[in-house]
N, C-alpha and C positions, 0 to 999 in steps of 0.2 A: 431897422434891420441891421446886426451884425456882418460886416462883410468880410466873410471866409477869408476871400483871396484878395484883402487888402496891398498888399504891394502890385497888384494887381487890374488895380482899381479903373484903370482906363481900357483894360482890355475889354470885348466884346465877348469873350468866350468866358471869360473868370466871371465876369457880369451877370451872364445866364446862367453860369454855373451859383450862383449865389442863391438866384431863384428856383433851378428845380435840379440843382447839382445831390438834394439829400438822399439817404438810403431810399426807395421803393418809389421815392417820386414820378421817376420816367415811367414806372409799371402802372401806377394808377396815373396816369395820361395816357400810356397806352392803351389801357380800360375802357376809360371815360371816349376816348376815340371807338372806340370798338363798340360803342353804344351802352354800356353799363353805365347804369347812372343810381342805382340807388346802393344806400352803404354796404347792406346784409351782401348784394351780387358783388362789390370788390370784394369783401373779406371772405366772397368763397373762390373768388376768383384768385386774391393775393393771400393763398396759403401760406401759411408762417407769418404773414403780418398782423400784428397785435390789432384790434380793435380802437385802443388811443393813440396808435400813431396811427392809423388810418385819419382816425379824428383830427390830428396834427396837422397833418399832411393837406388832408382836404381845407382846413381855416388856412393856411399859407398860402395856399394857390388860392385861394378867392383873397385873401386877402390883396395880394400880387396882381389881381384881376384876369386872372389864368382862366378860374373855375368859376362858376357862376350858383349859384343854391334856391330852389326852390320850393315850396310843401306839398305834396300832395295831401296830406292828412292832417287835421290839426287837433284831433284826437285821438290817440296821440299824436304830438307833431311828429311827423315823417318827411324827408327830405329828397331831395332828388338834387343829385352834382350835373352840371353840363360843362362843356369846354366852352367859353368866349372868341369873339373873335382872331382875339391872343393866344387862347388855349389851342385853337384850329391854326393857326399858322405856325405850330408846333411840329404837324403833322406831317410835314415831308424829312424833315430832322429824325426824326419816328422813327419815318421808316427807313429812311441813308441808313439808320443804325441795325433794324431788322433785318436789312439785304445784305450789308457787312456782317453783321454776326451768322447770318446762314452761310456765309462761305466761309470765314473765318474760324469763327468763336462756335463749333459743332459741340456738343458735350459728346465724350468718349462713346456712350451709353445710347449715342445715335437717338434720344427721345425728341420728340415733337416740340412743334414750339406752339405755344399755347395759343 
């Protein structure tokens, strides 16, 4: 793995930033926490995210051992994402960010958060 924030490299924070620091990554962990687990429910859940980087996205994190993959179908193969032990102690991070951004980061437009 390339590391983004190599001058960095002993930090704790750049560290994990390396592993789910990418675009929409935090959104498909917060998914996957939310109990979505199959691809078609992120991609209607992460509107505006493309299909291959969905795809991306999800091989990084299992690769990382974040996400974990299962089939329920093998005709065709059909897949189902879960978080790991690793991916679930993400969880409180999640949400420190959810509870901050509902007080802080409100969109003008006062919409909901998903």
């Amino acid at each position: 793995m390339n590391r983004t924030y190599h001058s960095q490299q002993t930090c704790p924070i750049a560290r994990t930033l390396d592993l789910i620091g990418d675009r929409w990554t935090l959104l498909v962990l917060r998914d996957l926490g939310r109990g979505l687990t199959r691809f078609q429910d992120l991609i209607d859940s992460l509107r505006g995210m493309s299909p291959n980087l969905l795809s991306e996205r999800l091989k990084s994190l299992e690769a990382c051992g974040i996400v974990e993959r299962g089939f329920y179908s093998d005709h065709p193969p059909r897949a189902e994402y879960r978080l790991t032990e690793k991916g679930r102690d993400l969880e409180p991070a999640l949400e420190a960010l959810r509870v901050w951004g509902k007080r802080y980061a409100q969109s003008a437009a006062g919409g909901s958060e998903p």
